[in-house]
C-alpha positions in Angstrom: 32.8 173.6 81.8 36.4 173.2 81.3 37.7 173.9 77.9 39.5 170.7 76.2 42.0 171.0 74.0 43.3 167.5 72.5 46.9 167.3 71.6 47.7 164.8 68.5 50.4 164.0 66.7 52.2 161.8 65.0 54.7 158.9 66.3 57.9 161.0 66.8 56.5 164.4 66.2 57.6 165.1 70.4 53.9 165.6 71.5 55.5 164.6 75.0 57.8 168.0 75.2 54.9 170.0 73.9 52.5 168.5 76.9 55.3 168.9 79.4 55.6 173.0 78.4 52.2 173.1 79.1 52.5 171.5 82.5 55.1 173.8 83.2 52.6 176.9 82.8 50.6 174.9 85.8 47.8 173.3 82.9 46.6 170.1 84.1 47.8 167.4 81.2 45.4 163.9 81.3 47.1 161.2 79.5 45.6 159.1 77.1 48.5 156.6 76.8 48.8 156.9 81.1 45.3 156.2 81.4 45.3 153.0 78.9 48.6 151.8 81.1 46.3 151.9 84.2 43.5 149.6 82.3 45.5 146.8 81.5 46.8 146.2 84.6 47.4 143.0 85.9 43.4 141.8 87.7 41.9 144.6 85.4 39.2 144.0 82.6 41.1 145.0 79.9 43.9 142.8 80.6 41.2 139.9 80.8 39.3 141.0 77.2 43.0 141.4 75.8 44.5 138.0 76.8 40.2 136.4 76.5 39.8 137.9 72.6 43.7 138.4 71.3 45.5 135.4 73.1 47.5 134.3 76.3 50.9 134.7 74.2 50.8 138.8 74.9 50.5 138.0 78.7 54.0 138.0 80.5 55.6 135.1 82.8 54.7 137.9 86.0 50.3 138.7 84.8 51.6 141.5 83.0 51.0 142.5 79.4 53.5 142.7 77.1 53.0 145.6 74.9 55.8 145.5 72.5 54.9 142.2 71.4 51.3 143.3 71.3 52.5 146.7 69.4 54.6 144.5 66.9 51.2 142.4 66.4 48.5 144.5 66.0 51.2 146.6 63.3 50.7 144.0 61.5 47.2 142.6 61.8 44.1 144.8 61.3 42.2 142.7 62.7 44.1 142.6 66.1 44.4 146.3 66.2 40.6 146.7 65.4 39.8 144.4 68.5 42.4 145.8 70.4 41.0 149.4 70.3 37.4 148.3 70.6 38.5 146.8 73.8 40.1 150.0 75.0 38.6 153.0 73.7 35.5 152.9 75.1 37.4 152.5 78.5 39.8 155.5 77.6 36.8 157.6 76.3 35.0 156.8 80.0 38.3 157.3 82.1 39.0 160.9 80.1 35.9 162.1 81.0 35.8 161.3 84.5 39.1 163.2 85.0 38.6 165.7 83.1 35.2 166.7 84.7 36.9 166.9 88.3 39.2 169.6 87.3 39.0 173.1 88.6 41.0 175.0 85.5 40.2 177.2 82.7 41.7 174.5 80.7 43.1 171.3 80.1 45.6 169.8 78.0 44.5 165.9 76.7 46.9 164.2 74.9 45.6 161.3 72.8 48.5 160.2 70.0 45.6 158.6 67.9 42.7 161.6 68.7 41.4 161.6 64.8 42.3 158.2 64.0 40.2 156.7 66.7 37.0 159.3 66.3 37.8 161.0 69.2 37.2 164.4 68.3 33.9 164.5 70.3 36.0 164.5 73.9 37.6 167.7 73.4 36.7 171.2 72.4 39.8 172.1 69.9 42.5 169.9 68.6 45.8 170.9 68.8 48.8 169.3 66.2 52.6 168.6 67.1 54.0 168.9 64.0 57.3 167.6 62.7 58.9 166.5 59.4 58.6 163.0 58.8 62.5 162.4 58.9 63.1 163.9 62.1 60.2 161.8 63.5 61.8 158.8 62.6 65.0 159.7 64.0 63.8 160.7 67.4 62.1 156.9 67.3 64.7 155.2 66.2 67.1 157.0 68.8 64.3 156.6 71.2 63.4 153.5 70.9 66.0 151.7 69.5 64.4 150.3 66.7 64.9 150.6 62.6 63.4 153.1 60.4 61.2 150.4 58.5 59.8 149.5 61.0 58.9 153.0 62.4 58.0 153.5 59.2 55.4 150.8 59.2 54.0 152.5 61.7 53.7 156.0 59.9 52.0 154.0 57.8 49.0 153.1 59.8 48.6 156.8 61.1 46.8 159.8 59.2 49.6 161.6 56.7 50.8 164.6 58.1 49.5 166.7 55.9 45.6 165.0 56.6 46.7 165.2 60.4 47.5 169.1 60.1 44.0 169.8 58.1 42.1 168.7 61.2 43.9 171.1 63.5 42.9 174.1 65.1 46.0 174.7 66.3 49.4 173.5 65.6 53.1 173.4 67.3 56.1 173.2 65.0 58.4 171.3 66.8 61.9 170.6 65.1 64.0 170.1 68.4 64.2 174.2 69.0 63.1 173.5 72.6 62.6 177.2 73.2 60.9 177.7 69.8 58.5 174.9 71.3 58.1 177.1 74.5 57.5 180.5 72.6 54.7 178.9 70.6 53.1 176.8 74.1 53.5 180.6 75.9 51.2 182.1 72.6 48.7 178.9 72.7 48.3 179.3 76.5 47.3 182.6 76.3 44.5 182.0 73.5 43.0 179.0 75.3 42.7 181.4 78.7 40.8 183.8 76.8 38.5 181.5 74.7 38.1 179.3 78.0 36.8 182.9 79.5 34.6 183.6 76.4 33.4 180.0 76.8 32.3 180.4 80.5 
């Protein structure tokens, strides 16, 4: 059985360039955020129960959905979001575990950005936290996706604190934009999960 290790984080925290460091070392990375991209494709189910239960206005001229008006909306409306992810979690929970059961390694790295939020913690073994000050998160997002702080903000505000976030880790990565800091602490973490993924088989 392949050990699992979930990677969390908040928006901003660069749980992307933690993931990639680990691809690097040859672990296989499954995508949470890849995976949901796949199920609401235009024919798919989840674009059908998304346009069916939330509205035809988050469906694009060309089939496609259009997430950052769906993002802006369910930001702002519980309710949305609560239909939204009981439309696709169960989907992402299925999809996750039929990927990760075909791989051959000692480990695997899944990222899901809302892992704890969502009650996740049952699909992986050991949760590992990106971890950056809120400041610099917000930066990186509003560099990123160039967008204002209050409304990055806003959507601090509907993930877990970081300092809740960090109490359900088992492991955490500092990252404050020292890329090779990043590495150094990935190199460490690797090793650990090979030897508990040994002690584990």
């Amino acid at each position: 059985m392949i050990l699992r290790i979930g990677l969390t984080g908040g928006i901003g925290s660069g749980k992307s360039v933690v993931a990639q460091s680990f691809a690097e070392l040859g672990v296989p990375v499954v995508d949470a955020d890849v995976i949901t991209r796949e199920l609401v494709k235009p024919g798919k189910p989840a674009l059908e129960a998304i346009k069916a239960q939330l509205g035809s206005q988050f469906i694009s001229a060309d089939g496609s959905l259009d997430r950052a008006q769906l993002r802006e909306h369910v930001f702002v409306s519980t309710t949305a979001r609560k239909t939204l992810e009981a439309i696709l979690h169960p989907l992402v929970h299925d999809a996750i575990e039929e990927e990760t059961g075909k791989l051959k390694s000692p480990y695997c790295i899944i990222v899901i950005p809302l892992l704890i939020e969502a009650g996740q913690q049952s699909l992986v073994d050991r949760i590992l936290v990106v971890d950056a000050p809120e400041k610099t998160c917000i930066e990186r997002v509003v560099s990123r996706d160039h967008t204002t702080a209050d409304a990055v903000k806003r959507i601090l505000s509907t993930q877990l604190d970081r300092k809740a976030r960090l109490s359900y880790g088992d492991d955490v990565v500092t990252n404050e934009g020292d890329l090779d800091s990043v590495a150094d602490q990935v190199s460490r973490l690797h090793q650990r999960y090979l030897a508990l993924a040994t002690q584990q088989g």
